[in-house]
Residue frames relative to the residue before (quaternion, step in Angstrom):
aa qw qx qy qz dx dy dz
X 1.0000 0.0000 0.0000 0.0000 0.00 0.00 0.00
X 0.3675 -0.6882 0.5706 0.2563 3.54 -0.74 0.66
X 0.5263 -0.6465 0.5466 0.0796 3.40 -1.84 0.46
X 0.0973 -0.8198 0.5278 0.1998 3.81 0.25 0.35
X 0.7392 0.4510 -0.4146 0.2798 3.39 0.86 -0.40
X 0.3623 -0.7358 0.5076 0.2640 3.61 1.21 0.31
X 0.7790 -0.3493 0.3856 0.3499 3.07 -2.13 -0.01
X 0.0941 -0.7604 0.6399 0.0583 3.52 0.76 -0.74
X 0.8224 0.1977 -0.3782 0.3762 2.94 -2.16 0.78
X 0.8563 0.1073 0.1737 0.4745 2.89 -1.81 -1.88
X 0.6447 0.5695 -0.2957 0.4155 3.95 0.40 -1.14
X 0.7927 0.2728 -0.1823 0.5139 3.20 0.23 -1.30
X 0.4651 0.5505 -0.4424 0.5338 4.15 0.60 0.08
X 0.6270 0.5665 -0.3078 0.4373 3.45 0.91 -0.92
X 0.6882 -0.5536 0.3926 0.2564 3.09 0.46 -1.60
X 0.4741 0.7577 -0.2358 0.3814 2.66 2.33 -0.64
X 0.0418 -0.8408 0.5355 -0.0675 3.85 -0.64 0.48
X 0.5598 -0.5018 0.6217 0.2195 3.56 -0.44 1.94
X 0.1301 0.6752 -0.7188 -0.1025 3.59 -1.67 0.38
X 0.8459 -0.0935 0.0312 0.5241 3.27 1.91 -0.42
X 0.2026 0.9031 -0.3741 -0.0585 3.41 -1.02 0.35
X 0.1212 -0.8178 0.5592 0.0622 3.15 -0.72 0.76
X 0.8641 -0.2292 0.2563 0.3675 3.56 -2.22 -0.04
X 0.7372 0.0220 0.1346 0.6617 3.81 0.07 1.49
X 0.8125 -0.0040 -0.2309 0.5352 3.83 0.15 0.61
X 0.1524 0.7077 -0.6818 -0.1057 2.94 -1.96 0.49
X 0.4727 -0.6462 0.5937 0.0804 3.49 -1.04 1.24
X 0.0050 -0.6401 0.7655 -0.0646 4.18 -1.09 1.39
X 0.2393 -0.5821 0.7737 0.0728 3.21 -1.99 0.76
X 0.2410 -0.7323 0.6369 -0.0048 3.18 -1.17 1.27
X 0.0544 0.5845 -0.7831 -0.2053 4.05 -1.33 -0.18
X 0.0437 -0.6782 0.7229 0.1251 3.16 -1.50 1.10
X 0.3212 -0.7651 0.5569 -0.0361 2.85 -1.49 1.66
X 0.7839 -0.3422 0.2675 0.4437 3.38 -0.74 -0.17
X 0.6920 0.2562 -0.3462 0.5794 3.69 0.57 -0.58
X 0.5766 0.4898 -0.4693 0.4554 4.02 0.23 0.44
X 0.7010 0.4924 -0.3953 0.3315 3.71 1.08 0.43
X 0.5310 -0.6246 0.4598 0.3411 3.81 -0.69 0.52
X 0.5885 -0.5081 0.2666 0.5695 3.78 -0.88 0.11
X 0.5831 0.5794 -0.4264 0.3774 4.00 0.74 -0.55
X 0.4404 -0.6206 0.4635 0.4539 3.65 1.10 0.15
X 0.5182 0.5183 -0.4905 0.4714 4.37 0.00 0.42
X 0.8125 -0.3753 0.3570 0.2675 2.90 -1.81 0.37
X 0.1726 -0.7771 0.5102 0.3255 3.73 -0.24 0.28
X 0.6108 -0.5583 0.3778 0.4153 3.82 -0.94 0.89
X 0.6896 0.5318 -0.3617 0.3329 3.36 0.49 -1.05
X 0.6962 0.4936 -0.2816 0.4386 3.65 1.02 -0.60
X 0.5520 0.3644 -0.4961 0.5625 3.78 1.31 -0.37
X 0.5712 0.4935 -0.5547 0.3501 3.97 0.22 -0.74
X 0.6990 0.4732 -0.3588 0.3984 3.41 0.04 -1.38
X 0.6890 0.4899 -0.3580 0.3964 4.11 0.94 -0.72
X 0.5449 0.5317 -0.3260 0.5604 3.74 1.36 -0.83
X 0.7885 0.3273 -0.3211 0.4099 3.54 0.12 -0.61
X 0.6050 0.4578 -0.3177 0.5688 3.77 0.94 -0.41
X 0.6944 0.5142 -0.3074 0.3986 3.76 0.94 0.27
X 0.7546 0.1162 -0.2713 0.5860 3.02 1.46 -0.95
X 0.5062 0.5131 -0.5645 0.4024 3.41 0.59 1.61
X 0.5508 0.3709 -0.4654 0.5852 2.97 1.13 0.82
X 0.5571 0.4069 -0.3741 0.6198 3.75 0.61 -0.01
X 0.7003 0.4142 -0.4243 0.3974 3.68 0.02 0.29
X 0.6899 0.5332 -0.2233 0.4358 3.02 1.21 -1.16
X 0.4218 0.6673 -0.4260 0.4420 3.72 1.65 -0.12
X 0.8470 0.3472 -0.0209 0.4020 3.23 0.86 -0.79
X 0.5345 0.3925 -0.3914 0.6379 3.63 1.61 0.80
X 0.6053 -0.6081 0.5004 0.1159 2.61 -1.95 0.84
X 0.8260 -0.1806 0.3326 0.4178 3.54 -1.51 -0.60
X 0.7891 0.2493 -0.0939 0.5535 3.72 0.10 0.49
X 0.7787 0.3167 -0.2151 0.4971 3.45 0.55 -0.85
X 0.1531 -0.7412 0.6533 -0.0214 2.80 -1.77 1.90
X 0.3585 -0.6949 0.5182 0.3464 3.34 -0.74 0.72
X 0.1955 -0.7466 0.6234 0.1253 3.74 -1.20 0.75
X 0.2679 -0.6566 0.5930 0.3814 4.37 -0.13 0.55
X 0.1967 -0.7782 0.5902 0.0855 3.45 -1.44 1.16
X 0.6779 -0.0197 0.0188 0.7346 3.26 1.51 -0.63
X 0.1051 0.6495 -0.7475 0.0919 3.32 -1.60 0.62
X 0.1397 -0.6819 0.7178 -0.0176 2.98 -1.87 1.57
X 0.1993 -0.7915 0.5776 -0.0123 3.59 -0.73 0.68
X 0.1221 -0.6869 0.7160 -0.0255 4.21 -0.12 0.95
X 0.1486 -0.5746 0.8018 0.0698 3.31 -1.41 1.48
X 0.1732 -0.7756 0.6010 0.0854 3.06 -1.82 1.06
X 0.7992 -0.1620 0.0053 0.5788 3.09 1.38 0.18
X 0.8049 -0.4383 0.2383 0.3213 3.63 -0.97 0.44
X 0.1626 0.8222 -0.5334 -0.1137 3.44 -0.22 0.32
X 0.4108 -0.8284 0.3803 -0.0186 3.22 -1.28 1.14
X 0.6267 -0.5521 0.2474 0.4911 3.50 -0.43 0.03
X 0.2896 0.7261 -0.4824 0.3953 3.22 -0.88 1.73
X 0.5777 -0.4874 0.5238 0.3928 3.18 -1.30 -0.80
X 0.3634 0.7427 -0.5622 -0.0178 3.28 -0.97 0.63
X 0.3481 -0.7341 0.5539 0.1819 3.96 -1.07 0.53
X 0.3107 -0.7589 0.5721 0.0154 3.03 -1.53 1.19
X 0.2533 -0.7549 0.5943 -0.1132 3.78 -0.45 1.16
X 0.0554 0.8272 -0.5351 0.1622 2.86 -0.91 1.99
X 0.0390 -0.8852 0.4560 -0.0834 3.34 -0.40 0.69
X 0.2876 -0.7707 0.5394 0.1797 3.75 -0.52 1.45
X 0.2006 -0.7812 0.5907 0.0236 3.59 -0.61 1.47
X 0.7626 -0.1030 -0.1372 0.6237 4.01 0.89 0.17
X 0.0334 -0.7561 0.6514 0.0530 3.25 -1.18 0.67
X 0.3173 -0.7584 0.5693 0.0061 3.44 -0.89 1.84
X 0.7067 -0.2898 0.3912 0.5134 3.46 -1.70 -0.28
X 0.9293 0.0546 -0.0667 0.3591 3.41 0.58 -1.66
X 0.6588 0.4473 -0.2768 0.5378 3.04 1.75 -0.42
X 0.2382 -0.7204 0.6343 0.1478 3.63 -1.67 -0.03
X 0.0625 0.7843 -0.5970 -0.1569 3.78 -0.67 0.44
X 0.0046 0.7741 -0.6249 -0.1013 3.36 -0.91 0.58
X 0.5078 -0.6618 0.5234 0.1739 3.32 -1.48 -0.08
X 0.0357 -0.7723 0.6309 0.0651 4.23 -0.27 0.24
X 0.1522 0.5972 -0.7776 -0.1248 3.56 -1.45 0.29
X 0.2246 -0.6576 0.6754 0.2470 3.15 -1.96 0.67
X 0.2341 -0.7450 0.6140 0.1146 3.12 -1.42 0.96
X 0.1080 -0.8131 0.5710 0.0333 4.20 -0.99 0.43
X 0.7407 -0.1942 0.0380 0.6420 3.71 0.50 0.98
X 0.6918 -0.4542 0.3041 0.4719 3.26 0.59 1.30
X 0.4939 0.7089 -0.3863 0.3229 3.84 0.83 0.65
X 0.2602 -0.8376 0.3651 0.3122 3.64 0.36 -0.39
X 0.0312 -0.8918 0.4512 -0.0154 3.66 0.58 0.97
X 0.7129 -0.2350 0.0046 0.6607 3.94 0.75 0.50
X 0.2849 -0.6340 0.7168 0.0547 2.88 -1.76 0.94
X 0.0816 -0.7796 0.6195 0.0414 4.23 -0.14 0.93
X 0.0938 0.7013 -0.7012 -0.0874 3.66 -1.83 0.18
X 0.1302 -0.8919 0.4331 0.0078 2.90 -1.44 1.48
X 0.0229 -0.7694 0.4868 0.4131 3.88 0.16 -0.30
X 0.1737 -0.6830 0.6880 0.1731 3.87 -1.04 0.14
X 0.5784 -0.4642 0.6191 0.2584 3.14 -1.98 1.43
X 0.1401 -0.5709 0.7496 0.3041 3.84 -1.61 0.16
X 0.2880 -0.7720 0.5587 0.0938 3.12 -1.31 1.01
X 0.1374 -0.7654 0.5972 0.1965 3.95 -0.33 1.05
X 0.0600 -0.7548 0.6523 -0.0340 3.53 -1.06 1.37
């Protein structure tokens, strides 16, 4: 089922693009272009974090209700290797979902390569 509410904001200014989602997962396609590289010419870290966490806050949000925002409380993110100008897609998936908390799990992937693998838990927020 698709999302209408997209990534929104900072993400989606970026570049970041929903391609899908479903119950507990949601899956973003990315082009990284030239202003998404660090001086070593690669991907800069801050832009896969900012994709892992805008993914599995959209995979979380598959799975709350009326009122409840997820908020990221902690997030760790393991670069495995450079990623470069291209295409690449980010995969998210809620691995426990609590009263208040949520952990999920993201891997980016770049020609079928694995370029960072991230875990996060998010606060539910009752609004």
């Amino acid at each position: 089922m698709a999302d209408d509410r997209g990534p929104g904001g900072y993400a989606e200014r970026l570049g970041a693009r929903v391609a899908d989602t479903e119950d507990g997962g949601a899956r973003i396609a990315f082009a990284v272009r030239e202003e998404h590289l660090n001086p070593a010419g690669t991907l800069h870290g801050g832009v896969v974090a900012t994709l892992v966490d805008t993914a599995m806050g959209q995979a979380v949000r598959t799975t709350t209700g009326d009122g409840e925002v997820p908020a990221t409380s902690q997030l760790t993110v393991t670069y495995l290797r450079p990623g470069e100008p291209g295409e690449l897609t980010v995969t998210a998936r809620v691995r426990t979902r609590g009263e208040h908390l949520t952990v999920c799990e993201a891997d980016v992937e770049q020609e079928g390569r694995a370029v960072a693998h991230a875990v996060a838990t998010f606060a539910l927020l009752h609004r």
